[in-house]
C-alpha positions as CSV (number, residue, x, y, z in Angstrom):
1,X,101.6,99.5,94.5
2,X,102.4,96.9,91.6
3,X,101.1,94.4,93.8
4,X,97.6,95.9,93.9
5,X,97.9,97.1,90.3
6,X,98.5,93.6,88.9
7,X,95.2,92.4,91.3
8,X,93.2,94.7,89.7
9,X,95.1,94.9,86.3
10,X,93.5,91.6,85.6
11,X,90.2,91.2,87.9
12,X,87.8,93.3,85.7
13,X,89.2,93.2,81.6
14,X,85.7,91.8,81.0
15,X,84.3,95.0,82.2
16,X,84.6,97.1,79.4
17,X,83.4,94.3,76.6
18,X,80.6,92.9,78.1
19,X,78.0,94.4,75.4
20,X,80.5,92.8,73.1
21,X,80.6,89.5,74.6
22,X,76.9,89.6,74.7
23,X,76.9,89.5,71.0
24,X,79.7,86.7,70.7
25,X,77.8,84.4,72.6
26,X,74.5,85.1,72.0
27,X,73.6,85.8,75.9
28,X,71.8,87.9,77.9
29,X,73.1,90.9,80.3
30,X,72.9,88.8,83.2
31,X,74.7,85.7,81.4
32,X,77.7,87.6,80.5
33,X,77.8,89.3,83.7
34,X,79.0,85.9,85.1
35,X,82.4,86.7,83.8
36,X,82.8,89.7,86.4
37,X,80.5,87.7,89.2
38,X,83.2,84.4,88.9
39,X,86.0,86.3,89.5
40,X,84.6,88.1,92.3
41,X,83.3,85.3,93.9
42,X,86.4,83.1,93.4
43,X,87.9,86.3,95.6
44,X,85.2,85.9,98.0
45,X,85.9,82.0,98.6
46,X,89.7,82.4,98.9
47,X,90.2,85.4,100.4
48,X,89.9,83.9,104.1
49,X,92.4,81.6,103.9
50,X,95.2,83.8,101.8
51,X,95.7,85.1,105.1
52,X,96.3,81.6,107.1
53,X,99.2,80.5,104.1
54,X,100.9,83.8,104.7
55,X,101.3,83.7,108.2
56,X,102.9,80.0,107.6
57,X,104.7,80.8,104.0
58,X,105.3,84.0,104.3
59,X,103.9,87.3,103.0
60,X,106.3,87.8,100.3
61,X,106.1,84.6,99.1
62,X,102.4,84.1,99.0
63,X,101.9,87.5,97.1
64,X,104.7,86.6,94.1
65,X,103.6,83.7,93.3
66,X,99.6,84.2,93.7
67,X,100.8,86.9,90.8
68,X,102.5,84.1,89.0
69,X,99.0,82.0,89.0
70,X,96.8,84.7,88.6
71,X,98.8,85.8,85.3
72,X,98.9,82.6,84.0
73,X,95.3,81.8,84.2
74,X,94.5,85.3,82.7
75,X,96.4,83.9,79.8
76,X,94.9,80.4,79.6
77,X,91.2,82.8,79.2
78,X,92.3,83.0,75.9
79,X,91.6,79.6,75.1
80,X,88.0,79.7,75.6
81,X,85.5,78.6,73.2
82,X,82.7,79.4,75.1
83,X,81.1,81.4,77.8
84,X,81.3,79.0,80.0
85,X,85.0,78.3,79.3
86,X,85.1,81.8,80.1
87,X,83.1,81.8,83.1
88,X,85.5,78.6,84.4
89,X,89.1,80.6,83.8
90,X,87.9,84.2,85.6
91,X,86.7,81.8,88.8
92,X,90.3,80.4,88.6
93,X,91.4,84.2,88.6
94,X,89.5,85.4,91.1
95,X,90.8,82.3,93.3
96,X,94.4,83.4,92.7
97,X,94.0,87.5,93.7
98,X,92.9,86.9,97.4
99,X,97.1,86.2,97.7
100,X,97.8,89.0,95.8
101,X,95.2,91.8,97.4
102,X,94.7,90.2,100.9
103,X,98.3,89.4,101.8
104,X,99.9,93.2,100.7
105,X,97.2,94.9,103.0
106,X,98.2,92.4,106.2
107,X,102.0,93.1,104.7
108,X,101.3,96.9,105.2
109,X,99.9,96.7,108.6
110,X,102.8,94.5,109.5
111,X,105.4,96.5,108.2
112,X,104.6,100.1,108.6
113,X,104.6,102.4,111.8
114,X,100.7,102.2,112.9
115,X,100.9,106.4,112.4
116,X,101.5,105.9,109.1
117,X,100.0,102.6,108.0
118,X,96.7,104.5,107.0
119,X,98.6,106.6,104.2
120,X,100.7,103.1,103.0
121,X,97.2,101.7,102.5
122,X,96.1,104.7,100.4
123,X,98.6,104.5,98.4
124,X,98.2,101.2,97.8
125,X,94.6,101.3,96.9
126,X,96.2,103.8,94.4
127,X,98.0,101.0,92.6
128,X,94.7,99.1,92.9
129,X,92.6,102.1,91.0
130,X,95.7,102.3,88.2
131,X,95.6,98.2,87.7
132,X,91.7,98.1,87.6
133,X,91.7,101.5,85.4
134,X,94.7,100.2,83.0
135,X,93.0,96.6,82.7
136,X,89.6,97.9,81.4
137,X,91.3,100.3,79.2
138,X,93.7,97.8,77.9
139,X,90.5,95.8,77.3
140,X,88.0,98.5,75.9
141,X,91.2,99.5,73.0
142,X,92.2,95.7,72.2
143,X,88.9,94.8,71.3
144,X,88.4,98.0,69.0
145,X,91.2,96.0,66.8
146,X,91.8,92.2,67.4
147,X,89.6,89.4,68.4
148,X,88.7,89.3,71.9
149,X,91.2,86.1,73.2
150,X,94.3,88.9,72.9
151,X,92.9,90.9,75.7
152,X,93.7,88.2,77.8
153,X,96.8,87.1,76.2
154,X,98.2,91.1,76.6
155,X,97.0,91.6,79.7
156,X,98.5,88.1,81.0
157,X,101.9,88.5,80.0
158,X,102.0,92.3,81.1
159,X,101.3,90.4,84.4
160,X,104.2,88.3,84.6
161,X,106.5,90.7,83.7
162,X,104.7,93.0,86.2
163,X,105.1,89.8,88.7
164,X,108.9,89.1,88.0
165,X,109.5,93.1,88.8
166,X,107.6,92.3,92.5
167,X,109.7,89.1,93.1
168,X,112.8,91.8,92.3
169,X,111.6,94.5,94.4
170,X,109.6,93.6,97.7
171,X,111.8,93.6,100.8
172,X,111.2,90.4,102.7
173,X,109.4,90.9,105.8
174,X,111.3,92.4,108.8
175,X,108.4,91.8,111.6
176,X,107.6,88.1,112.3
177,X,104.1,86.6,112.4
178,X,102.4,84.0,114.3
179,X,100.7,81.6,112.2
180,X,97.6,81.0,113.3
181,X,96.3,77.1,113.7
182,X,92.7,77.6,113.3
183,X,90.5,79.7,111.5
184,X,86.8,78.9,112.8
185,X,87.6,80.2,116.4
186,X,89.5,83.2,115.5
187,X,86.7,83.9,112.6
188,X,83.6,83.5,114.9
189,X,85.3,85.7,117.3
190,X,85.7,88.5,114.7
191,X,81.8,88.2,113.8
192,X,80.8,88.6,117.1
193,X,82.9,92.1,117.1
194,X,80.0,94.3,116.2
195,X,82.4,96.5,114.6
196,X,84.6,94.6,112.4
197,X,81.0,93.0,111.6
198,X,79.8,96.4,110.5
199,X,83.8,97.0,108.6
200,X,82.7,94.0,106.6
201,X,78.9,94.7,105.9
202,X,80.1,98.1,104.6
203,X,82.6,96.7,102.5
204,X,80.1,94.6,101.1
205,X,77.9,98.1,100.2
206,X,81.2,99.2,98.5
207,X,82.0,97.1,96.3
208,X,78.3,96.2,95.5
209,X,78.3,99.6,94.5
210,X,81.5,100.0,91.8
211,X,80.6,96.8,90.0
212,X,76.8,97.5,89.8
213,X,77.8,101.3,88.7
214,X,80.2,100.4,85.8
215,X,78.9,97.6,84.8
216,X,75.2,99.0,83.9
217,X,76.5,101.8,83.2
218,X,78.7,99.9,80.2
219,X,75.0,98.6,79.0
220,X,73.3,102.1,79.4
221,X,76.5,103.8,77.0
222,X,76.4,100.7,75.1
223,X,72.5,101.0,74.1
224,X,70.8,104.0,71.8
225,X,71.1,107.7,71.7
226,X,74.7,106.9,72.9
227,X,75.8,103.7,71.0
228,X,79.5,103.9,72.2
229,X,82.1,101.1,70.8
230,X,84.5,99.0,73.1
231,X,87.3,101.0,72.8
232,X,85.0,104.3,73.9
233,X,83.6,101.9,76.5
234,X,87.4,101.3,77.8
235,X,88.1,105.1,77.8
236,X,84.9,106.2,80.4
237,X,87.4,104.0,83.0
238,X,90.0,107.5,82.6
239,X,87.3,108.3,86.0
240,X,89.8,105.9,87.7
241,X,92.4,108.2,87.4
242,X,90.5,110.7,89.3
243,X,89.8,108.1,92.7
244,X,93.8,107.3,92.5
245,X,95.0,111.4,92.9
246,X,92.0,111.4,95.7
247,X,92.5,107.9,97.7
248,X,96.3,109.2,99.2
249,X,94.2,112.6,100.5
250,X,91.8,110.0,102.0
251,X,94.4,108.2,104.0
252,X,95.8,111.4,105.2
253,X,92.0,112.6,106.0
254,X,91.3,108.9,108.1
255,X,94.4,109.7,109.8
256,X,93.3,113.2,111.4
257,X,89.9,113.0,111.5
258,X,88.8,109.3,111.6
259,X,87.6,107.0,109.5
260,X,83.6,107.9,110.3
261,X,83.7,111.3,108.9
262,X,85.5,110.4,106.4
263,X,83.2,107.6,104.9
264,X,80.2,109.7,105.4
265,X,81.7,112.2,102.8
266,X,82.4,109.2,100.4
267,X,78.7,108.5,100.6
268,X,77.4,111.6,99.6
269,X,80.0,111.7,97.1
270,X,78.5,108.1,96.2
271,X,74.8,109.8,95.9
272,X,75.5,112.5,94.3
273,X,77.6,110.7,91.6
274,X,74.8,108.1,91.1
275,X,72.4,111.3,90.2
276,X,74.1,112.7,87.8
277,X,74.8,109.8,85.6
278,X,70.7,110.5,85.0
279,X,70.8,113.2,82.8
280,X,71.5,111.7,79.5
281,X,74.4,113.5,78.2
282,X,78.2,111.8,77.9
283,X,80.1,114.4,79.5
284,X,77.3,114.4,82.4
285,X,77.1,110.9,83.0
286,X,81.2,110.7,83.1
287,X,80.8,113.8,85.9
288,X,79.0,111.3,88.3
289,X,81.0,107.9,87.5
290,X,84.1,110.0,88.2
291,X,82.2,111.3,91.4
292,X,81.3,107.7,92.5
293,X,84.0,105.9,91.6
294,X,86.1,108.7,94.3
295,X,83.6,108.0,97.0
296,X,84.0,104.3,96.4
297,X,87.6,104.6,96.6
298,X,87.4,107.1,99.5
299,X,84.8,104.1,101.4
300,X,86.8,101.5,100.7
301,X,90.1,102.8,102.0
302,X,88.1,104.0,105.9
303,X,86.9,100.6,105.8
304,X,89.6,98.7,105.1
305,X,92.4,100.8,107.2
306,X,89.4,100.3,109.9
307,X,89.7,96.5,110.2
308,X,93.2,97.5,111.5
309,X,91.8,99.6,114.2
310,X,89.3,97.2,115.6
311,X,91.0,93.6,115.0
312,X,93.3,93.1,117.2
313,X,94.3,89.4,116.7
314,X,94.2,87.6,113.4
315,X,94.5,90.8,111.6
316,X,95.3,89.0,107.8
317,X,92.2,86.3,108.6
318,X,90.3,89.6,110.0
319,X,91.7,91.2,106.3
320,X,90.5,87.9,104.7
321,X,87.5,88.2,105.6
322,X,86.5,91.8,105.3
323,X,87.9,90.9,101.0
324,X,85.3,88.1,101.3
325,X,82.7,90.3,102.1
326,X,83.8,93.2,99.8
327,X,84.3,91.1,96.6
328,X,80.8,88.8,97.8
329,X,78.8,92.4,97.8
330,X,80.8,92.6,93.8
331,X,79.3,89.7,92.9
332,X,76.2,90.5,94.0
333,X,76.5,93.9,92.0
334,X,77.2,92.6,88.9
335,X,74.4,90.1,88.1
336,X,72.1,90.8,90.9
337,X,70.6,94.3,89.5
338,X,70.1,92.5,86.3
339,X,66.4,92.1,86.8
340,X,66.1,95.8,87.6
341,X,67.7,96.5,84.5
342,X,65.5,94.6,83.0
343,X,62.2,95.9,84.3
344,X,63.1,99.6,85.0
345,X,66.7,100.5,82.9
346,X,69.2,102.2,84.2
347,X,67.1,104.8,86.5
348,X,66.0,101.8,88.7
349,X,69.8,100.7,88.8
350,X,70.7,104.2,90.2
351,X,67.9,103.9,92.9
352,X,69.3,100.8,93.7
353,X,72.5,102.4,94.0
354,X,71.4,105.2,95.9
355,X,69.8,102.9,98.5
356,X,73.2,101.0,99.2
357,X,74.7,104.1,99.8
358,X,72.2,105.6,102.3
359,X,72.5,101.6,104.3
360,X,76.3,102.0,103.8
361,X,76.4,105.7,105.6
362,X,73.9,104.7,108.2
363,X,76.3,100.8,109.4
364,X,79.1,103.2,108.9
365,X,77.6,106.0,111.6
366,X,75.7,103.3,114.2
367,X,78.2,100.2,113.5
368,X,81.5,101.8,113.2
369,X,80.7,103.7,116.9
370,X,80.4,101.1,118.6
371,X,82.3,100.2,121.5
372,X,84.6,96.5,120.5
373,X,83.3,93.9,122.0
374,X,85.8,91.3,121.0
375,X,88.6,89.7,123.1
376,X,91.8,91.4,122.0
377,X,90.3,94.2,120.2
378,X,92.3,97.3,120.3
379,X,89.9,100.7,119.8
380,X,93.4,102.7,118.6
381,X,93.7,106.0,116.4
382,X,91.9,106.4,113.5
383,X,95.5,105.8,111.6
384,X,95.1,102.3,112.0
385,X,95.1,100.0,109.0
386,X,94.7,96.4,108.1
């Protein structure tokens, strides 16, 4: 859990301030949003092959000291003096979390009982939802009082502190793991699995979907009637606290009924949450974040305790890539509805939104039922995680 909380505690700080940033350096929505898409994409590139070090270095050690980079280079984004300084240190961030994110999940499936590695991942994501909601609230409240370079500095050395107390505490593995030599065979073979393919495609939707919803939504609460300040900008991420008490229920739900049911419920929470952030009232528009952001959560743990179920060889380059995907469809979301934004505000955003979701349900119910067509691919309970 403070593995995926110091992932998260650091990914998204930019979140929060990006109206702010806008006026700093005199860009536009989509300029700033480049310091959420760099990160994510640095994930997306990296993510792969976090997987292939672990299996030859070691779980353990690949995850403390990918927190050890990742912290460091949140600090050193305090020395930018300019967006594109900026732009350059988040890339290098996203680049380190792959170790950090990636390598715990393939830890958990390697460690855990496969009955209960479904509920370990739940509460993992748990840690994720507290590090992602604590960063952006860190963020929003610094901002409200110093200059902006101390968000990074504060949330840079919480993270080596938070990293020393993971070196300290995570038992070294007890199962042993093959490395694996090559990655393009085993890779191509997982593509051609029609439904890991469709585990990754839907993490894509997911992911697309919490960075477009939070991050237009910072610019809708940001502009008139509402006019809200950093700090109140940082406080709307309290949602989060909402998809960490649901996400352990969700692992528990994947485990009895499977994972299909239970994504198809996240969706509709995922639509219905999108709706409601349309009638133009605070408390209103915090009802359907705090409604997404649970289906998110909810989506995001089926899929990725699915990749478990259906990869049954190269599970962390399986893991890899499904993160690749997942953080690829975040960098999509945070500078790709930009142009919607721009010709149709925020109701055009939540039609975008509503439209990933309905695609998301439908790979979920067609892509996920599948039958494996893979070599080695194990069709196992729906406890199963990655």
């Amino acid at each position: 859990m403070l593995a995926g909380f110091c992932a998260f505690f650091n990914l998204f700080v930019t979140q929060p301030i990006l109206p702010l940033l806008a006026r700093i350096f005199h860009a536009s929505k989509a300029g700033v949003s480049l310091t959420v898409t760099a990160a994510t994409f640095g994930v997306a590139i990296a993510a792969p092959f976090a997987g292939v070090i672990s299996d030859r270095l070691g779980r353990r050690r690949v995850i403390v000291w990918s927190a050890v980079v990742l912290s460091l280079t949140t600090i050193l984004s305090a020395t930018a003096g300019s967006l594109e300084w900026l732009v350059f240190w988040r890339f290098l961030q996203g680049l380190a979390t792959p170790g950090v994110f990636a390598v715990t999940v393939a830890y958990i499936n390697d460690e855990w009982p496969k009955e209960r590695a479904a509920s370990a991942v739940g509460a993992y994501v748990s840690g994720t939802i507290l590090g992602g909601f604590g960063g952006r609230m860190v963020s929003g409240t610094v901002a409200e009082f110093l200059a902006w370079p101390w968000i990074f500095v504060i949330v840079g050395t919480a993270s080596l502190l938070i990293s020393w107390l993971i070196a300290r505490g995570l038992p070294p593995e007890r199962a042993t793991v093959a490395g694996c030599s090559e990655v393009l065979r085993p890779a191509w073979e997982h593509l051609k699995n029609r439904r890991l393919l469709a585990t990754f495609v839907s993490g894509f939707c997911v992911l697309f979907t919490m960075i477009a919803l939070f991050t237009y939504a910072t610019f809708h609460l940001a502009d008139p009637p509402f006019r809200l300040s950093p700090g109140q900008l940082g406080a709307i991420f309290f949602v989060y606290l909402a998809g960490a008490a649901v996400t352990p229920t969700a692992g528990r739900a994947i485990d009895r009924y499977g994972h299909r049911p239970v994504v198809l419920a996240a969706t509709v929470l995922g639509v219905l949450g999108a709706l409601a952030t349309l009638v133009p009232t605070v408390p209103t528009i915090l009802l359907g974040l705090t409604l997404g952001s649970c289906g998110v959560f909810i989506a995001h743990s089926a899929a990725v305790s699915h990749v478990g179920v259906v990869a049954g060889h190269a599970r962390a380059l399986a893991v890899g890539m499904y993160v690749s995907f997942y953080y690829t469809g975040g960098s999509f979301g945070s500078t790709g509805p930009a142009w919607i934004w721009d010709a149709y505000g925020w109701t055009g955003c939540v039609v975008l939104l509503v439209a990933v979701q309905m695609f998301l349900a439908a790979t979920a119910w067609w892509g996920w039922g599948a039958r494996p067509t893979g070599p080695g691919i194990s069709s196992g309970p729906g406890g199963g995680a990655a």
